[in-house]
C-alpha positions as CSV (number, residue, x, y, z in Angstrom):
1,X,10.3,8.7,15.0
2,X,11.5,7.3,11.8
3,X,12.8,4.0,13.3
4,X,9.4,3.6,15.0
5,X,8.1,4.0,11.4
6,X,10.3,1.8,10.0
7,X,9.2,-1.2,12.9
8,X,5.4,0.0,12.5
9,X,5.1,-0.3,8.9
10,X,7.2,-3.6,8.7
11,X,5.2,-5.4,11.6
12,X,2.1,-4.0,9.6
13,X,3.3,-5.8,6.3
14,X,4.2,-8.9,7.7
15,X,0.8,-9.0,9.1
16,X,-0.8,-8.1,6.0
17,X,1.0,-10.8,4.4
18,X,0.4,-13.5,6.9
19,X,-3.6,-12.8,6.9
20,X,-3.5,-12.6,3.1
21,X,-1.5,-16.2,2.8
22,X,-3.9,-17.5,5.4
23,X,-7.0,-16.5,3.9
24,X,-6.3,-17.3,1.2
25,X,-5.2,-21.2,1.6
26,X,-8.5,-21.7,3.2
27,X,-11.0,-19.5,0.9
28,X,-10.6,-19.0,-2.8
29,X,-12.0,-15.4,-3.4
30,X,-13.2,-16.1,-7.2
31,X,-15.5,-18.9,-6.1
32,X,-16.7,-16.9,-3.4
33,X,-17.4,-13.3,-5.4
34,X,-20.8,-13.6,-6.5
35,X,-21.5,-13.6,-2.8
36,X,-19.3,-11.4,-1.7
37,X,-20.8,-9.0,-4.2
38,X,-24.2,-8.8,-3.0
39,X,-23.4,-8.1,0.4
40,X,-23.3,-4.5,1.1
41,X,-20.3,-3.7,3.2
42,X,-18.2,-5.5,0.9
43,X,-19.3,-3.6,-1.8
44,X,-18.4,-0.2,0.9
45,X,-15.0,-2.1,1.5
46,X,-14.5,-1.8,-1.9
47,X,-15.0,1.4,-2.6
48,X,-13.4,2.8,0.0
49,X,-10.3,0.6,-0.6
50,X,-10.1,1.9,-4.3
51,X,-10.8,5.6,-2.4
52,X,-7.7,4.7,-0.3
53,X,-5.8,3.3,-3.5
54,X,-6.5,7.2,-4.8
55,X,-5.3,9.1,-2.1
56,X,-1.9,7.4,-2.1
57,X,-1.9,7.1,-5.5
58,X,-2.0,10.7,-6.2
59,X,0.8,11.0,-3.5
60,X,3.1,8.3,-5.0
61,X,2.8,10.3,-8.1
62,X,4.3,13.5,-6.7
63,X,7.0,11.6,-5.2
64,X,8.0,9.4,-8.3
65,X,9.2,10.9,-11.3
66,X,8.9,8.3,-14.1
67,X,6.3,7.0,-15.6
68,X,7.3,3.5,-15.6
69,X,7.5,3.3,-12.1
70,X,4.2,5.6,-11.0
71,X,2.2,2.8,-13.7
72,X,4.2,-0.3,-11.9
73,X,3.1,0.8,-7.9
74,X,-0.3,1.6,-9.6
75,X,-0.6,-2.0,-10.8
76,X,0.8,-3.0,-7.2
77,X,-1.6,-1.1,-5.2
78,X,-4.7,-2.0,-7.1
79,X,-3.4,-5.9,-6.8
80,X,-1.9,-5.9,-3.3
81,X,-3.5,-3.2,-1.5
82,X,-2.0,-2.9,1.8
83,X,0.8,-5.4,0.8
84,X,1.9,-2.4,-1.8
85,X,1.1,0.7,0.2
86,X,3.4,-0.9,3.4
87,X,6.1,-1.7,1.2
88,X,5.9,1.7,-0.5
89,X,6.0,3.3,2.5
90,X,9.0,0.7,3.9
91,X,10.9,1.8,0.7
92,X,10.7,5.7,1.4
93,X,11.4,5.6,4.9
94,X,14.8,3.4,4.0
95,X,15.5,6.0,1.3
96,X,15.3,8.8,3.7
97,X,19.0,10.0,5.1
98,X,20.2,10.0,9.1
99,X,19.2,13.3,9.3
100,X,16.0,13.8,7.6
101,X,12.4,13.5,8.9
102,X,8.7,13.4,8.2
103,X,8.9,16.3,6.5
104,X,11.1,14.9,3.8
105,X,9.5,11.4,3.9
106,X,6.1,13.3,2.9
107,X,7.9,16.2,0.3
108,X,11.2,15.1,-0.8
109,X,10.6,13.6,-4.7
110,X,12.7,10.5,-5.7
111,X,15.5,11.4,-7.4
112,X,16.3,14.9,-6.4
């Protein structure tokens, strides 16, 4: 299960990545924002991307223990999004030993 994980998440950040890079070449988002922002379902995108950005938020800070570190993926996750939240997940699943599980990739803290 965890190497699936470990493909899944990867293939999902390279992904990410590629439709970011792409998008962005061809459409410059700060031009484009006063329209953007009057459109409805961009402004639901939004919120539910910074509801998202919470969730896991509050879930990187259990597992972090320093404050340096829960302030940096903060930074990253309100920045990169998706780009952030797959590598997070990338890095925890790495981290994880041969014989541990979900169970630890969801309750183990760093550093213990």
């Amino acid at each position: 299960m965890i190497k699936m994980l470990k493909i899944l998440f990867s293939v999902l950040l390279l992904w990410i990545c590629y439709v970011v890079i792409s998008t962005s070449i061809k459409s410059n988002l700060f031009k484009e924002w006063d329209f953007l922002g009057t459109i409805p379902w961009m402004r639901a995108t939004l919120w539910d991307f910074y509801t998202n950005v919470i969730v896991i938020y509050l879930w990187l800070c259990y597992k972090e223990r320093g404050i340096v570190s829960k302030i940096i993926w903060l930074v990253m996750l309100v920045a990169l999004g998706s780009i952030a939240t797959c590598s997070y997940i990338l890095i925890q699943l790495f981290r994880l030993k041969p014989n541990e599980g979900l169970k630890e990739l969801f309750t183990k803290q760093n550093g213990l």
